[in-house]
VODREN-504428 format. One record per residue (C-alpha): residue in one letter; x, z, y. Coordinates in nm, 3 decimals. Layout:
REM VODREN-504428
A, X, Z, Y
...
END
This chain:
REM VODREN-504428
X, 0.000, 0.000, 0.000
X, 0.145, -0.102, 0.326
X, 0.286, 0.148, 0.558
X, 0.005, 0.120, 0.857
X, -0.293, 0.111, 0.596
X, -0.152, 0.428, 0.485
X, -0.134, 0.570, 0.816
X, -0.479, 0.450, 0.917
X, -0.651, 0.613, 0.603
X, -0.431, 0.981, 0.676
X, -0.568, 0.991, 0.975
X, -0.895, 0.930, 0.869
X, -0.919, 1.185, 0.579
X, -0.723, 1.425, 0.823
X, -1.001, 1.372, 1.105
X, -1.257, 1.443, 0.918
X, -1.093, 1.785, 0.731
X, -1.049, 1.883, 1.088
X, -1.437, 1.832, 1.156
X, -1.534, 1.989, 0.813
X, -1.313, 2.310, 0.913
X, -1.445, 2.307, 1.269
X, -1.796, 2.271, 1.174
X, -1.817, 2.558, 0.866
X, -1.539, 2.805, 0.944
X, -1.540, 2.739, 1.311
X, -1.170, 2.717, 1.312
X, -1.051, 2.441, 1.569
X, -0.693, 2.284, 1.395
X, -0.521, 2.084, 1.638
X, -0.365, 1.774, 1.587
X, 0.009, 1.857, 1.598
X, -0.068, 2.122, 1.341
X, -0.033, 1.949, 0.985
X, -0.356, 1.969, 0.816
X, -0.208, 2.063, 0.459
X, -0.161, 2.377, 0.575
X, -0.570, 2.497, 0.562
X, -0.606, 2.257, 0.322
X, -0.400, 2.430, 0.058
X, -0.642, 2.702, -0.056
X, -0.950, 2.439, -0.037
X, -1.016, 2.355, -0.435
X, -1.379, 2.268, -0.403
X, -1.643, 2.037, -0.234
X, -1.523, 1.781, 0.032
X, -1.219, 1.971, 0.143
X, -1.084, 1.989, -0.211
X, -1.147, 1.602, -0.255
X, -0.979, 1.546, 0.119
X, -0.696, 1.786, 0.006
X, -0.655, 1.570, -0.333
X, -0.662, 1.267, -0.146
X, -0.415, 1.360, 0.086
X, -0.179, 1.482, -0.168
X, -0.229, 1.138, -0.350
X, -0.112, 0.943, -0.043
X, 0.208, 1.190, -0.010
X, 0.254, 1.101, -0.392
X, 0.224, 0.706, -0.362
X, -0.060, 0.684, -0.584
X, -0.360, 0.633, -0.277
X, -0.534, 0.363, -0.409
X, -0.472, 0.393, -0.811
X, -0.777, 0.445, -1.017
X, -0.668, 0.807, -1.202
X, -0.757, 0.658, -1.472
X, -0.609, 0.328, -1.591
X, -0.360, 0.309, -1.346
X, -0.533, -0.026, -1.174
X, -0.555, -0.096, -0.767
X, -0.860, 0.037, -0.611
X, -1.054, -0.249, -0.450
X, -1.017, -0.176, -0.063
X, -1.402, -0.264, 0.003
X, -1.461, 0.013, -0.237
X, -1.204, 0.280, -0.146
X, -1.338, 0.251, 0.201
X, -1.697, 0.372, 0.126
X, -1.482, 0.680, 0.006
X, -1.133, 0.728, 0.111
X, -1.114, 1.046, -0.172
X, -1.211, 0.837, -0.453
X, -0.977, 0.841, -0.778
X, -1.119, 0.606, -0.962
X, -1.168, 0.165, -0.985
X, -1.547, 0.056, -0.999
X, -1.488, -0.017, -1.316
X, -1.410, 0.354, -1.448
X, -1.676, 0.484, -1.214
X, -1.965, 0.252, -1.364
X, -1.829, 0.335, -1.684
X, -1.937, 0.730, -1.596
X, -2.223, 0.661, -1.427
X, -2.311, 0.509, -1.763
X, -2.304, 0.798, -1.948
X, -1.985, 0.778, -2.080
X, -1.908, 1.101, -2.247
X, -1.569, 1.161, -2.049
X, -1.257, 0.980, -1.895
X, -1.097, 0.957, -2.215
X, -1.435, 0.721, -2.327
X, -1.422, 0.511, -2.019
X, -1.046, 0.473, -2.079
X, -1.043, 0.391, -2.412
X, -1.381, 0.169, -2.329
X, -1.144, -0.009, -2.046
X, -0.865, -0.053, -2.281
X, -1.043, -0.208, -2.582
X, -1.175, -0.443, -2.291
X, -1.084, -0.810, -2.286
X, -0.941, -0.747, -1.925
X, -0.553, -0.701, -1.843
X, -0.536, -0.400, -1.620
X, -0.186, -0.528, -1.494
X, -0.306, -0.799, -1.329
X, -0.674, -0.696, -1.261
X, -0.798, -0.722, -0.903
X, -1.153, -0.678, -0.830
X, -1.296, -1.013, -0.592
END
């Protein structure tokens, strides 16, 4: 992912942590203050998924499905910048797949190649 789209999509997820904490604990971060820092002790709800997503982007895997490894599409991972997983993976849950270890495995025995699958 290039350098600037990374940028743009921190500052995103950070703005809106800093709305989330301003909003429900009424506790104003400011901009120069890294947002990690009240992020840390956030496991659950949006702030957990905006801390994950965060830590994902530090890590160089923004944008990897969490599941089989493939490129998010970017029309997808911008209706939600904290999602881990490819359309693909997430239909396969919304179908009632029992776990991620079905939808992998589902994915796998598929007749697609995940190395060069891009979503159009």
């Amino acid at each position: 992912m290039a350098g600037n789209q990374c940028k743009e999509y921190r500052l995103l997820l950070e703005n809106e942590a800093r709305s989330i904490l301003a909003e429900e604990f009424h506790h104003e971060v400011p901009v120069e203050v890294p947002i990690r820092y009240f992020l840390s002790f956030k496991t659950e709800g949006r702030l957990g998924a905006l801390r994950d997503a965060l830590y994902r982007l530090d890590t160089n895997a923004f944008g990897c499905c969490t599941l089989c490894r493939c490129e998010i599409d970017e029309a997808f991972l911008l209706q939600d910048l904290t999602t881990r997983l490819c359309l693909r993976c997430a239909v396969g849950r919304e179908w009632g797949m029992e776990n991620d270890t079905d939808i992998l495995s589902n994915n796998l025995n598929s007749n697609t190649s995940f190395e060069s699958y891009t979503w159009s």
